[in-house]
N, C-alpha and C positions, 0 to 999 in steps of 0.2 A: 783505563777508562778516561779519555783524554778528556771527555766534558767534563766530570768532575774533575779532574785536575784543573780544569780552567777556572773553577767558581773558586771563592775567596774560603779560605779554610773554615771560618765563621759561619758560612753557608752550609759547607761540607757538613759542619757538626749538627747543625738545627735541622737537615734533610736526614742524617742519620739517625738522631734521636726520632725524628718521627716515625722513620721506617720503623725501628724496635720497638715502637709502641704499635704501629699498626700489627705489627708480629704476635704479638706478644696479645692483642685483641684477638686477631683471628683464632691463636692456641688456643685462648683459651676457648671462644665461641668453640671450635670445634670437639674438643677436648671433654664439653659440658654437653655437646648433641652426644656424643658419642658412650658418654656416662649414662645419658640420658636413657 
C-alpha cells in the first residue's frame, strides 16, 4: 500500500484507529439488527 507508506506513521495510526472503530460500529449495528 504505497499511499499509506507514504503518510507519516502518526497518520498511519490515527486513520487505523478510526478504521477499528468504524469496524467495530458497523459489528456491532449489524450484529444488533440481526439479534433483533
Amino acid at each position: 500500500m504505497p499511499m499509506f507508506a507514504a503518510r507519516p506513521f502518526d497518520l498511519n495510526t490515527a486513520t487505523a484507529a478510526l478504521a477499528g472503530v468504524a469496524v467495530r460500529a458497523i459489528t456491532t449495528k449489524t450484529t444488533t439488527i440481526i439479534k433483533g
